[in-house]
ZAMARGU-4260 file (C-alpha; in steps of 0.2 Angstrom, whole numbers, plus 5000, padded with zeros to 4 digits):
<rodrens>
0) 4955/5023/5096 | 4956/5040/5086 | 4958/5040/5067 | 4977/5043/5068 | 4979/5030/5078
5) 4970/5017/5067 | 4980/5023/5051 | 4996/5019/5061 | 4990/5002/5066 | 4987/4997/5049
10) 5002/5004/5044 | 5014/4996/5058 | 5003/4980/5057 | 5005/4976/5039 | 5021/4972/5029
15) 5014/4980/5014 | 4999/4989/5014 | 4990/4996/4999 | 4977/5012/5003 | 4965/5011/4982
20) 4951/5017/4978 | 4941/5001/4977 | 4949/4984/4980 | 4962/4975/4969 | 4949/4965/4962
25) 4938/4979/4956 | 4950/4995/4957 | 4941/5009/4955 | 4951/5022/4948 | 4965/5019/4933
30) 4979/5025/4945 | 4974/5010/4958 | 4973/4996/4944 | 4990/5003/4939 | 4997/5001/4957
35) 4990/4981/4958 | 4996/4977/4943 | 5014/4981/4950 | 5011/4973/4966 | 5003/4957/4961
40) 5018/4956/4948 | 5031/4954/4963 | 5020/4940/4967 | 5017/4941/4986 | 5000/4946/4996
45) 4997/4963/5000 | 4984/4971/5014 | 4974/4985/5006 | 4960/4997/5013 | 4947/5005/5002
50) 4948/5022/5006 | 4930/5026/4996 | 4922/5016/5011 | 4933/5022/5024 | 4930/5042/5019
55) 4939/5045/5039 | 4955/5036/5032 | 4954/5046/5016 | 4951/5061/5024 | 4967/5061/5036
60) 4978/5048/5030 | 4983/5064/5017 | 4989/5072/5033 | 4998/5056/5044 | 5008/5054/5028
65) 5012/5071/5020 | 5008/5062/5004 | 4992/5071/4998 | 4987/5059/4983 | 4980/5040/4982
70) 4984/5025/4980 | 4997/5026/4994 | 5009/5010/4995 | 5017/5006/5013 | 5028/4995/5016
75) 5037/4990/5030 | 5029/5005/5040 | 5037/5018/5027 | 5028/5027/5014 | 5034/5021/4996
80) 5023/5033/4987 | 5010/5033/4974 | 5006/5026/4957 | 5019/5033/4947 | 5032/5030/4958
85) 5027/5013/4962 | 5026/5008/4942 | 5043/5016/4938 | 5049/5004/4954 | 5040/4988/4945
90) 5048/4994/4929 | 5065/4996/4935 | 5067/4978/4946 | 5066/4989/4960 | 5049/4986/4968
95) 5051/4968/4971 | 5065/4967/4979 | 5058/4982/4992 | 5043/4968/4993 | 5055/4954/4995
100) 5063/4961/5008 | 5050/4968/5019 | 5037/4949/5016 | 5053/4939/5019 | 5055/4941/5037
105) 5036/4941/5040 | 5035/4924/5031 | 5051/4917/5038 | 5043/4917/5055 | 5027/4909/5050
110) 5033/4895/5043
</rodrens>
């Protein structure tokens, strides 16, 4: 599978999905750490991929996504944005209830 087609799969086959620098135990950049904080405060699990060890997803993700910045938040298969967006979400109520939404039905069917 080509690059592209790995992005999309881990876009498509993750509810929300996170693309840091680092990992959201040891972010590796302010604008990441930023990013977890507003998504562990919605209080679900969240997928993410290190794009520093991935330098092919860092490289091309840029162009599947038109977003040309990281960290990247997806979910639901849509590109939510980057770290001020996201924190101006988690500020406003908003981001949970995007979170909510797009974990519910995922953990609806597992249980």
């Amino acid at each position: 599978m080509d690059i592209m087609g790995t992005i999309r799969d881990q876009v498509e086959n993750n509810s929300v999905l996170l693309y840091m620098k680092g990992s959201p135990n040891q972010p590796q950049c302010g604008f990441s750490a930023r990013t977890v904080q507003a998504l562990m405060s919605c209080g679900h699990r969240f997928a993410y991929v290190d794009i520093l060890s991935n330098p092919e997803i860092r490289t091309n993700l840029p162009l599947y996504g038109n977003w040309p910045t990281f960290p990247q938040l997806w979910v639901g298969g849509e590109l939510i944005g980057g770290c001020d967006i996201v924190t101006e979400m988690s500020e406003k109520g908003e981001l949970k209830s995007v979170i909510d939404e797009a974990i519910g039905d995922q953990e609806s069917t597992q249980d």
